[in-house]
Residue, then its C-alpha position, 0 to 999 in steps of 0.5 A: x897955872x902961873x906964867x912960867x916967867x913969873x914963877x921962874x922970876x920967884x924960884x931964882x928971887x927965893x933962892x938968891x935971898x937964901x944965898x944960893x946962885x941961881x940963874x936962869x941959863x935958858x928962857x923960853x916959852x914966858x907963858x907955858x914953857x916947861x922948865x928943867x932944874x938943874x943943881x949943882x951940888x958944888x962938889x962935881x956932880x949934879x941933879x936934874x929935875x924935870x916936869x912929873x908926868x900928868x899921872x904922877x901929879x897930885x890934886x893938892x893945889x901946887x902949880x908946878x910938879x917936879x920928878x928927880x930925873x938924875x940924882x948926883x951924877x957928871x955934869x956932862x949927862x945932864x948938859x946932854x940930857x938938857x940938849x935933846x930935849x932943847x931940840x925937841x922943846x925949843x920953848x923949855x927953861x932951864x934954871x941953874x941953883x948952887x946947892x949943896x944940900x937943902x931943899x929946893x922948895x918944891x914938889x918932887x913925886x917919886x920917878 
């Protein structure tokens, strides 16, 4: 598996070069940490993706596999969400896009 600071590395350079803002709100782990996606949908609601669990994950060669945890919801459950797990993982991530509609070029198995 790639290094989660390399790949994050990529994910926020991909998406600048799109136009989207994309930051890394929170470093962890530069090795193995897991990283939640955070979407800001600029129109006062965001989603959240997270790590698939290992069973929902396919063999078909992607590095990172993503579930939709909350779908266009108040930023205040997410930010809450994001806090307990940070409790529980103090080596997660947490990236940040600007995105209004689009794909997030990413792997995302059902929930």
């Amino acid at each position: 598996m790639l290094r989660t600071d390399l790949w994050a590395s990529a994910f926020v350079r991909r998406h600048n070069d799109l136009g989207h803002l994309c930051v890394v709100a929170r470093r962890g782990d530069p090795i193995a940490g897991q990283i939640f996606l955070e979407v800001d949908h600029l129109n006062g609601t965001v989603s959240l993706f997270t790590p698939a669990p290992s069973a929902a994950r396919t063999d078909d060669g992607e590095d990172r596999v993503f579930q939709l945890r909350f779908d266009r919801v108040e930023p205040q459950k997410v930010s809450e969400r994001i806090a307990r797990e940070q409790r529980f993982d103090p080596d997660l991530w947490v990236i940040v896009v600007e995105l209004r509609n689009g794909d997030l070029g990413l792997l995302v198995v059902p929930g």
